[in-house]
N, C-alpha and C positions, 0 to 999 in steps of 0.2 A: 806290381802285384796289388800295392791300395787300390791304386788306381783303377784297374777290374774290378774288382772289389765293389766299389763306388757307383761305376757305370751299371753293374748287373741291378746294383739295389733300385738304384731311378729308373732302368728300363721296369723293373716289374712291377716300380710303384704307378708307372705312369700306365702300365698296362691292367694293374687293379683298376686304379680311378676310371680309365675308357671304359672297364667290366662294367663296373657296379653301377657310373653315372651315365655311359652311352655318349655320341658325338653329338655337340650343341646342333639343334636344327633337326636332329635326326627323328623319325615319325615312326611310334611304335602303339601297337593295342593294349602295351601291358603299361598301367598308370605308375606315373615315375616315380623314382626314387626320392624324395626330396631334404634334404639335409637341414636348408635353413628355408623352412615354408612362406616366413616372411608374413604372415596372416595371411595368406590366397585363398585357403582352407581353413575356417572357424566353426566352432557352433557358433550356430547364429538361427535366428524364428525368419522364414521369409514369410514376405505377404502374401494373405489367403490360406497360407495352408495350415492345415490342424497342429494344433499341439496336447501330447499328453501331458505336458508340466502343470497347464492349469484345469482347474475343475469341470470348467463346463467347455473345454477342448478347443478354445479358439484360441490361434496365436495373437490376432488382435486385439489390444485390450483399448476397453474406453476411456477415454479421459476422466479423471476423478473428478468430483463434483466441486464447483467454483473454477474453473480452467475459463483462462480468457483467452481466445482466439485473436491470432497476431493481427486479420483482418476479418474484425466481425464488421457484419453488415450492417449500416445506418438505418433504425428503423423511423427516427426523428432525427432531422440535421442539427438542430439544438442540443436532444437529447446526449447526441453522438461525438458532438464536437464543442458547443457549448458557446455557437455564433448562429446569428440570426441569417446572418448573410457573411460573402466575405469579406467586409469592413467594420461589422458591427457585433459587439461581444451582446449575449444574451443576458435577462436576468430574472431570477424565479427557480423555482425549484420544476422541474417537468413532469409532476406528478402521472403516474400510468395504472394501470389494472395491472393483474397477475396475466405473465406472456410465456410461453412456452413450458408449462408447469411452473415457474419459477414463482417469487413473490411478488406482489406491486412496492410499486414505489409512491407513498405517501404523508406525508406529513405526521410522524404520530410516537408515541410513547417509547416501540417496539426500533422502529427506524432511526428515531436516535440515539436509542441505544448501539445499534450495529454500528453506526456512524461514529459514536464517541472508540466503539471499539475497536474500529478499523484507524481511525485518529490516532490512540495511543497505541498502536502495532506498527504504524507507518509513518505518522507524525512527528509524534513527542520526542522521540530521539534527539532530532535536530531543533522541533520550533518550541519542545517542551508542555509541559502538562496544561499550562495558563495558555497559550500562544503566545509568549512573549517573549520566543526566541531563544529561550534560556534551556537548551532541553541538555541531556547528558553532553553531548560532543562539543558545548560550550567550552567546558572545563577542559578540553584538548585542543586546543587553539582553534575552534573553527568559530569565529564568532561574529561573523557575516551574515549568520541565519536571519531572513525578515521575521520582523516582530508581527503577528496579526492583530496586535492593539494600538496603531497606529492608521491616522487617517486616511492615507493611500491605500490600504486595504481594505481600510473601514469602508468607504465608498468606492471600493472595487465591485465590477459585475460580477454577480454568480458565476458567468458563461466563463469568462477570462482566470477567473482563479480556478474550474473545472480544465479549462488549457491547460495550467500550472499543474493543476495535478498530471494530468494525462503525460505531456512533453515536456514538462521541466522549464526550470528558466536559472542563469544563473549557475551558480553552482550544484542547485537543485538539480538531480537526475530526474526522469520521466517515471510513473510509477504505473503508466498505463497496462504498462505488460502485466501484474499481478494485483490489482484493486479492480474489478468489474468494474462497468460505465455506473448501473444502480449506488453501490459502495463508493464511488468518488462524490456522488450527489449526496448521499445521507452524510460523508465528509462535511461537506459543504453545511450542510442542514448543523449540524451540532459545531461547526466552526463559527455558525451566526451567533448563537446561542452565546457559547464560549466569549463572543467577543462583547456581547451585549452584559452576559454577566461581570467584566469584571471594568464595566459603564455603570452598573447599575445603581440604582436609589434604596434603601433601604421599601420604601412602596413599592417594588417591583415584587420582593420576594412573598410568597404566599404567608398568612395568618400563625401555622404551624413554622413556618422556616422565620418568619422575626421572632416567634420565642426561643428558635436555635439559636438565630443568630444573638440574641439578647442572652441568653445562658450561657456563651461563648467569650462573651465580653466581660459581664460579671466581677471575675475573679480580678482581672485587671482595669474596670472602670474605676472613675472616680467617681464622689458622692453626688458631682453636679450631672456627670454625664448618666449614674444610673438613674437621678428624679427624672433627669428627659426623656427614661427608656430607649434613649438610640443606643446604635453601637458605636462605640468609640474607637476610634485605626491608633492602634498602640504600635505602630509599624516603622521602618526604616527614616519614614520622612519625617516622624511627629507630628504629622497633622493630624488636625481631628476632624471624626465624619466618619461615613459609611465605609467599612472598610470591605472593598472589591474582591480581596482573595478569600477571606471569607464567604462571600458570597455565591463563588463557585464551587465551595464546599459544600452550600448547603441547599441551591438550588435544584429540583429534582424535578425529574423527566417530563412529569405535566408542565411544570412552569418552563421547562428550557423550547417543550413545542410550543406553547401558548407565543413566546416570544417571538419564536420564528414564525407564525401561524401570520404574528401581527407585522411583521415585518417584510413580507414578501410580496413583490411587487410580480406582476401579471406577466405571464411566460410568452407571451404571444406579442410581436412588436407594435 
């Protein structure tokens, strides 16, 4: 008697399931049943067609402003890649007009600022605020990072450290995907700077920035080093002399382009 029992319940359950879900395969007008959709059916915006979600009713929306495109098109092969040809790294900065509404690219107050800014948002992390390697992720065992006050870089090409930025090198990842080609070169523009100021002579820095730098020292000179009016490096090594991190404290934007103004060599091979 279980045993009936048992049988009737599985025949009628297998005759709801045929009900409600139909024979696999089988071809019907009425849209099916479906239990687990699996995503086959989502919202979702397809292309072209209107949307009332946004304001002015297109589903397509435009790229936000600074979006770099995976394969933007080479408008200067220098500009673009940052070699003359391909054996030889470029060097110069590739000064341009304003192009496609955007801004130009040139040497000046405004552009190293961007440049320093773009520096310490992409930079400084790893190669640190001076470039000397020392940035946060130091202090977590990563301490590989190149220094860029060192003469291998010193007398590296623009072109070749513009690679570096774009593809990476090292342990270094690529940063081409999110720094525009412009924003990698004003990089480049205040990385000179950067590297020159903490070389520099106490004569480099302008009339106003040696009275900083002399009001700086002050406190901690001694009687001989204040009659000479230099600065004295009351610093890690004890030496005495111009002290360099100072210097990039106090040098400002006129002077860091004037530097690179003097220092750049001719973009054309």
């Amino acid at each position: 008697m279980k045993f009936s029992y048992f049988f009737l319940a599985v025949t009628l359950l297998a005759i709801g399931v045929v009900s409600i879900a139909g024979f696999r395969g089988d071809h019907s007008p009425k849209p099916p049943l479906e239990i687990f959709p699996d995503m086959v059916y989502q919202d979702k915006v397809k292309d072209q067609l209107p949307s009332t979600f946004f304001p002015d009713g297109n589903s397509a929306r435009p790229p936000i402003d600074g979006t770099v495109a995976i394969e933007m098109p080479a408008q200067n092969d220098y500009w673009s890649t940052g070699k003359w040809d391909d054996t030889h790294w470029g060097d110069g900065i590739p000064v341009h007009e304003a192009r496609d509404g955007g801004r130009p690219l040139i040497i000046d107050a405004a552009d190293m600022a961007r440049g320093r800014e773009r520096y310490t948002i992409s930079c400084s992390v790893c190669h640190g605020a001076l470039g000397d390697g020392k940035g946060i992720t130091s202090k977590y065992g990563m301490n590989a990072t190149a220094s860029y006050q060192v003469d291998r870089i010193r007398n590296m090409n623009d072109g070749e450290i513009f690679n570096t930025i774009t593809n990476g090198k090292g342990q270094m990842f690529g940063l081409g995907y999110n720094i525009s080609i412009d924003d990698r070169w004003r990089i480049i523009m205040y990385l000179r700077a950067l590297q020159h100021s903490q070389n520099a002579s106490f004569d480099d820095a302008s009339p106003d920035e040696q009275k900083q730098l002399n009001a700086k020292a002050k406190p901690a000179a001694t009687p001989a080093s204040a009659q000479s009016g230099g600065v004295t490096n009351h610093g890690t090594d004890g030496s005495n002399g111009t002290n360099p991190r100072l210097l990039v404290t106090c040098l400002d934007r006129n002077t860091m382009k004037d530097l690179v103004e003097t220092n750049q060599r001719s973009v054309t091979p």
